[in-house]
C-alpha positions as CSV (number, residue, x, y, z in Angstrom):
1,X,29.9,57.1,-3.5
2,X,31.3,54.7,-5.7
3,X,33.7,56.0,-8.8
4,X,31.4,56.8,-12.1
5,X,34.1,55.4,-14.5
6,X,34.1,51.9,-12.1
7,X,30.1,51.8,-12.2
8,X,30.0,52.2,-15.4
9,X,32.5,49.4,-16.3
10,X,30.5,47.1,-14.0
11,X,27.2,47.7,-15.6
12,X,28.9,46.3,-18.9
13,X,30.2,43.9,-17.0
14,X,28.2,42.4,-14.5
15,X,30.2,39.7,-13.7
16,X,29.8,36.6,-11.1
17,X,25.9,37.2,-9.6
18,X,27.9,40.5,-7.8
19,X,27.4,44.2,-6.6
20,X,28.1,46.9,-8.8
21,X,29.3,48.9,-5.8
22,X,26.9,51.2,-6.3
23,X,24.3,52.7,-3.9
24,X,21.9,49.9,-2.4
25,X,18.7,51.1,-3.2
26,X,17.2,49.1,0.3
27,X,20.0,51.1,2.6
28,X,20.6,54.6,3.5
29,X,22.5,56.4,0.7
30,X,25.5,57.2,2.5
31,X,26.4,52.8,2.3
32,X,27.5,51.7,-1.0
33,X,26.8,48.2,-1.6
34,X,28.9,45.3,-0.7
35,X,29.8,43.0,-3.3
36,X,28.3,39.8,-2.4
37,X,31.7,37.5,-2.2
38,X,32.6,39.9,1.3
39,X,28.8,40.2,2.4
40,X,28.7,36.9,4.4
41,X,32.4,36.4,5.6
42,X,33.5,32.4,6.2
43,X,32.1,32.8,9.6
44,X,28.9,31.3,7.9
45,X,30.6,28.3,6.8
46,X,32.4,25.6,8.7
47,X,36.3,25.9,8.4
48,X,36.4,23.3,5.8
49,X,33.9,25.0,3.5
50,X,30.0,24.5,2.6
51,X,27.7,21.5,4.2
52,X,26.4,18.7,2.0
53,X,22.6,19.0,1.9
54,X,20.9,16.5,4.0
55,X,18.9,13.4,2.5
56,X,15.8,14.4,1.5
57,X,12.7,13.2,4.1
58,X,9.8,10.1,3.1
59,X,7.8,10.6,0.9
60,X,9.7,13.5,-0.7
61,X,12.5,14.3,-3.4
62,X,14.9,16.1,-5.0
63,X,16.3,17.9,-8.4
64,X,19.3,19.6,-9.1
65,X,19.7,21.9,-12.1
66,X,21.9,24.8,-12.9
67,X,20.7,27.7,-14.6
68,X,23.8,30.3,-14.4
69,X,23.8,32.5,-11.2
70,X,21.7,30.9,-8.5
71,X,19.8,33.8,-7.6
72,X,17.4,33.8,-10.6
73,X,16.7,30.3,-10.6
74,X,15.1,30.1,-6.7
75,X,11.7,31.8,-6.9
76,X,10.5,30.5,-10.6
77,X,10.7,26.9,-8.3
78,X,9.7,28.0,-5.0
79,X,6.1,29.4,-6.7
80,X,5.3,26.2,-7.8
81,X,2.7,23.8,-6.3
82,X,4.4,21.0,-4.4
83,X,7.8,22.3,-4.6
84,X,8.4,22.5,-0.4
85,X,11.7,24.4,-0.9
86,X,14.9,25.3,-2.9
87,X,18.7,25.8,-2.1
88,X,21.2,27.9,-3.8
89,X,24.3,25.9,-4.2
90,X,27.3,24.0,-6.2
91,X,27.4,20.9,-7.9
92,X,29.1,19.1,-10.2
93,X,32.9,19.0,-8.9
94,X,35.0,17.0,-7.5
95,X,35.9,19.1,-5.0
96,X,34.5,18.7,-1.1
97,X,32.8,21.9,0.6
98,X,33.8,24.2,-1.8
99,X,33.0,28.1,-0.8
100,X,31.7,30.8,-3.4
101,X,34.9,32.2,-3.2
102,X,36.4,29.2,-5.0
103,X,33.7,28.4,-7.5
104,X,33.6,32.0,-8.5
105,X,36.9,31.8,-8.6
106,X,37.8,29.1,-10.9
107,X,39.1,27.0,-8.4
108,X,36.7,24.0,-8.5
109,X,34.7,22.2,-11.1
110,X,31.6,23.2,-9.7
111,X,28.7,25.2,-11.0
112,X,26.0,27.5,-9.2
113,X,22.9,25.4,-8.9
114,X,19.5,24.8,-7.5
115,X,18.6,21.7,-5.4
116,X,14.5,21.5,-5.2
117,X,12.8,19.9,-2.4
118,X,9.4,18.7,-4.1
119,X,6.1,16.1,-2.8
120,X,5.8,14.1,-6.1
121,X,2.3,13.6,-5.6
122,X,2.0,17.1,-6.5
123,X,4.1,17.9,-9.2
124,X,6.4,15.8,-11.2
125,X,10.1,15.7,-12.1
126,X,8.5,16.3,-15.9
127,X,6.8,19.6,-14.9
128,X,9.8,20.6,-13.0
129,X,12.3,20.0,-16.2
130,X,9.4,22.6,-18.1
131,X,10.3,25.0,-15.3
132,X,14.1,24.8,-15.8
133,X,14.1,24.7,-19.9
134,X,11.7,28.5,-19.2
135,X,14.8,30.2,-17.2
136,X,17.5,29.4,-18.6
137,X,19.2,29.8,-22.3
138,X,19.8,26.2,-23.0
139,X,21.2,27.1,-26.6
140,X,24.3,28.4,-24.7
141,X,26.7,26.0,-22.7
142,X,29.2,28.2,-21.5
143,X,28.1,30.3,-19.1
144,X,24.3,32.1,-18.9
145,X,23.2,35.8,-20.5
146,X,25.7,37.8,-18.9
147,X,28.1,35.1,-16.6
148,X,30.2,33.6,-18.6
149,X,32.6,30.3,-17.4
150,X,32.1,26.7,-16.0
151,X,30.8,27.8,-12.7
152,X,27.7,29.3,-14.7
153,X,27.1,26.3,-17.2
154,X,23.6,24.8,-17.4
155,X,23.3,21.8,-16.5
156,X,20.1,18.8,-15.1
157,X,22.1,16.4,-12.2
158,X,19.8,13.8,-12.0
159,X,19.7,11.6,-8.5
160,X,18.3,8.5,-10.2
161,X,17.7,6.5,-12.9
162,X,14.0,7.5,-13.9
163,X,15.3,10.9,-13.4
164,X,17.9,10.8,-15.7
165,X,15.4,9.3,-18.3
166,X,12.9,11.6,-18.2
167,X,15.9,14.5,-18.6
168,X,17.0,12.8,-21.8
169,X,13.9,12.9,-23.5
170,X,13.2,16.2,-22.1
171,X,16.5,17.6,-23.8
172,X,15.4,16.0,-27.4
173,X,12.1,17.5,-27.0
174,X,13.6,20.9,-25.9
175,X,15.6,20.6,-29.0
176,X,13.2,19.9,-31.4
177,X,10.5,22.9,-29.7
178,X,13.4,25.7,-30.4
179,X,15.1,23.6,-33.4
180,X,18.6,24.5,-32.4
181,X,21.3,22.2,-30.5
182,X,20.6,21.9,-26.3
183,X,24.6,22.6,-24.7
184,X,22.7,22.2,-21.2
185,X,24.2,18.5,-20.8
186,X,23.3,15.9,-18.1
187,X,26.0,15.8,-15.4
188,X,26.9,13.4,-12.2
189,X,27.3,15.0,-8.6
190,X,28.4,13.0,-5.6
191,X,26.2,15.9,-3.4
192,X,24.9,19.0,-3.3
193,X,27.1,21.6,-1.4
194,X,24.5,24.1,0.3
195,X,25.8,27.9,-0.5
196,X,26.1,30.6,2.3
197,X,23.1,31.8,4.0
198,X,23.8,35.2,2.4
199,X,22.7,33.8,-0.9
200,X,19.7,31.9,-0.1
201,X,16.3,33.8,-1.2
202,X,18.3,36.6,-2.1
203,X,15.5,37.9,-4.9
204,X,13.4,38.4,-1.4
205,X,16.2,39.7,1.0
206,X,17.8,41.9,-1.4
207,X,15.3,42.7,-4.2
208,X,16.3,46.0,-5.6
209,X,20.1,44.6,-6.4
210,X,18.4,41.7,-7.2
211,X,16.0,43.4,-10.0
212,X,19.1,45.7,-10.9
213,X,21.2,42.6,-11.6
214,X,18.4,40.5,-13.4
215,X,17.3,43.7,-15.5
216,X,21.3,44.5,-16.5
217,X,21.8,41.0,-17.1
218,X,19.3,40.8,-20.0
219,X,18.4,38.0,-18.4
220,X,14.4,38.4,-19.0
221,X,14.8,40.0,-23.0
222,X,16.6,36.8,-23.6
223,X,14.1,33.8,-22.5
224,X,11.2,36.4,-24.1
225,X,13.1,35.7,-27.0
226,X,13.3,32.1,-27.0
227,X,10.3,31.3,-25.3
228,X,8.1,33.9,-25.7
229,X,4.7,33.9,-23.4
230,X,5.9,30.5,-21.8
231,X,9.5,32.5,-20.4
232,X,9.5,32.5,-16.6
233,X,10.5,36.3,-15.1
């Protein structure tokens, strides 16, 4: 059983996406929960860290946004028509196959982000930018609700010029809707770096930490305020 004073630091803290080392709720009670940064040991990666994701196929495409930890950005996406898949993973440093360990760590430029695979005669790059401005706070640029650092900052990565167009406007619409100043910025990324399999879908393969994190977060209280019946839980 994990120690009272240390669970109750964590739930005030609830820091990088992790386990409070609590009880998991989906195992028997006698295994407390692994934080998530030991859960999928480097086995899962190739010596030299995380893969690039591949090129998308014909006839489909890509967007990248961050939205703080990765987790709570995949299944707002993944219900939407035309949107074929989405990635949890790091973008916007310099850095080649960086691991979680080092982004969580401060020791690339990256940040946790979202890489949607999407048929754009279905659903546009506009309808997906609605989707991102709904989950995230975009009033705060230095980290999201309860993560706080570069490796949670909000930001829209477009992969082409009509992309970064329509994210421009989108931010000075975005601004004008709340009437405050938008920190989520437009940033550059060489690739998308594909995290660990122990983070992909985790809101389906581990949904009671999941809701426990999300809930302790105040993730959902803050989007209801912002956005009120359009926020995405």
């Amino acid at each position: 059983m994990a120690n009272p004073r240390s669970l109750l630091a964590c739930l005030f803290l609830l820091a990088a996406c992790s386990s409070c080392g609590g009880e998991d709720e989906s195992a028997s009670s006698s295994n407390p929960t692994t934080n998530e940064a030991a859960v999928g040991a480097e086995a899962e990666v190739p010596a030299d860290g995380t893969e690039a994701a591949p090129a998308p196929p014909e006839g489909r495409a890509v967007a990248i946004f961050a939205g703080g930890c990765f987790w709570c950005m995949e299944g707002p996406f993944e219900a939407i028509a035309g949107v074929e898949s989405v990635l949890s993973g790091y973008a916007g440093g310099p850095e080649r196959h960086p691991t979680y360990r080092q982004v969580s760590s401060h020791s690339t430029g990256h940040t946790e982000a979202i890489r949607v695979l999407y048929d754009p005669a279905v659903v546009t790059y506009e309808a997906l930018l609605e989707v991102f401005w709904h989950n995230i706070d975009p009033t705060d640029g230095d980290g999201q609700f309860c993560d706080r650092g570069e490796q949670y900052r909000p930001a829209i990565f477009p992969v082409d010029d009509a992309q970064r167009a329509a994210a421009t406007a989108s931010i000075a619409a975005t601004g004008q809707t709340l009437g405050e100043t938008i920190e989520a910025r437009i940033e550059s990324t060489d690739e998308f770096w594909v995290a660990e399999d122990y983070h992909q879908d985790f809101y389906r393969t581990n949904p009671a930490h999941y809701t426990r994190y999300r809930r302790g977060c105040g993730r959902d209280a803050r989007l209801t305020e912002l956005w009120g019946e359009a926020a995405a839980h």
